[in-house]
C-alpha positions in Angstrom: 76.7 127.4 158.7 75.6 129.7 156.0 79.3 130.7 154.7 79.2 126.6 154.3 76.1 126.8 152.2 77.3 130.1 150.1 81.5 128.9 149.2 79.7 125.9 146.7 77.3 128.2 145.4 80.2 130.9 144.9 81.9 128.6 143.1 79.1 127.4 140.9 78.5 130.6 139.6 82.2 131.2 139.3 82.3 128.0 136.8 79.3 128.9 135.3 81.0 132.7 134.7 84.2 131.1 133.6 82.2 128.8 131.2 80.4 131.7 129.7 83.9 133.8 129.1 85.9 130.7 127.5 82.6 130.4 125.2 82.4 133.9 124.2 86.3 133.9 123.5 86.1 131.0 121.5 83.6 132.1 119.4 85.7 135.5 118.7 88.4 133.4 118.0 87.5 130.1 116.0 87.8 131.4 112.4 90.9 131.6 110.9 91.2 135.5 111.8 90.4 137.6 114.5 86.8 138.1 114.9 87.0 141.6 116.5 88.6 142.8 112.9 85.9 141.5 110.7 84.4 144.2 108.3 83.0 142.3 105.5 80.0 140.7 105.1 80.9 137.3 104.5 83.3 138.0 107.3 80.9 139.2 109.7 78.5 136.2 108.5 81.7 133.7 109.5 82.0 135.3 112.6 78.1 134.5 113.4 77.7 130.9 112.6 80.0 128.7 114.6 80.1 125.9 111.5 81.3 128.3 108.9 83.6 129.6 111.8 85.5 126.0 112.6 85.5 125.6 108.5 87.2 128.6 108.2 89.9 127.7 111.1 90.2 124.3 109.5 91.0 125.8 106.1 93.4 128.1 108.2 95.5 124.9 109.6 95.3 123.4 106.7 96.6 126.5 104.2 99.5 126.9 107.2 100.6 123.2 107.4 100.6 123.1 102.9 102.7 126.8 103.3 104.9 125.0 105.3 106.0 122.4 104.1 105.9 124.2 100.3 107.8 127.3 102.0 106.1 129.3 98.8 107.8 127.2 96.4 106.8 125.5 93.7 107.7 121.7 94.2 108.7 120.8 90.4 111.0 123.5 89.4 112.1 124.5 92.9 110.6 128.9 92.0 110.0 130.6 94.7 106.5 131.6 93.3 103.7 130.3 96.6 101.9 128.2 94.2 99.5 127.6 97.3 98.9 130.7 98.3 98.4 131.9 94.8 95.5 129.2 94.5 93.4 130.3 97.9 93.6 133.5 96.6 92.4 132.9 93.7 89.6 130.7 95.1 88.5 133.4 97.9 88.1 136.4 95.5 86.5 134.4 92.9 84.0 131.9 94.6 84.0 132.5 98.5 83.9 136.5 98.0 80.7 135.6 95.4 78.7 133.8 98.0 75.9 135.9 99.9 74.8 133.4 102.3 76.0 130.9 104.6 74.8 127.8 102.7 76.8 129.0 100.0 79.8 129.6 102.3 79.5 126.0 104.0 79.4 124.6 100.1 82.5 126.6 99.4 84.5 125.7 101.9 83.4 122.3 102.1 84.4 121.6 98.2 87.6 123.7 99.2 89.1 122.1 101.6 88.3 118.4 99.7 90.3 120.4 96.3 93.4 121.4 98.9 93.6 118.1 100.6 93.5 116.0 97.1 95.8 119.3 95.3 98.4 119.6 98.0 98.2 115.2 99.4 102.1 115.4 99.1 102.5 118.3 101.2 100.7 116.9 104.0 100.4 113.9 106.4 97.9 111.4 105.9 95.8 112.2 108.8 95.3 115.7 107.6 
């Protein structure tokens, strides 16, 4: 009767084990780089707040799905110059890299990811 009793309990904690591992993975893994490689500050402070962390995955998707469809080249004269990617550098060195805090970052990314959906609306779907 008692190995009746302990198989539900066994599998509770099991869940609740599993739960905790998929929640510790995900938060090495929600921004748009590897947590376990992070060595700057900022990244470090990315890593640590889960809202920064889903902004930087969504600017992640979002910089991948405009790549795409630009393949690196510039849509009016057809170069092969990555007019995107020469942009979000650009904006990381010269206004993320200059934040110091996470309201900062969140007001960064925020205002970034409005600029690269209104900059790049032809490269993507509508629902992006």
């Amino acid at each position: 009767m008692n190995a009746g009793r302990s198989a539900p309990n066994r599998l509770l904690a099991m869940a609740a084990g599993l739960c905790m591992l998929s929640a510790f993975a995900n938060q090495v893994q929600a921004a748009g780089f590897n947590c376990k490689y992070a060595k700057s500050h900022l990244e470090k402070l990315i890593c640590k707040d889960s809202r920064l962390s889903k902004l930087d995955d969504e600017m992640n998707v979002l910089f991948d799905k405009i790549e795409g469809e630009t393949a690196g080249h510039d849509g009016e004269t057809g170069q092969v110059i990555d007019p995107a990617g020469k942009e979000q550098k650009h904006w990381r060195e010269t206004v993320r890299d200059a934040c110091k805090d996470a309201q900062c970052l969140k007001s960064a990314y925020t205002s970034r990811l409005a600029e690269m959906r209104k900059n790049w609306a032809e490269a993507l779907d509508s629902d992006d």
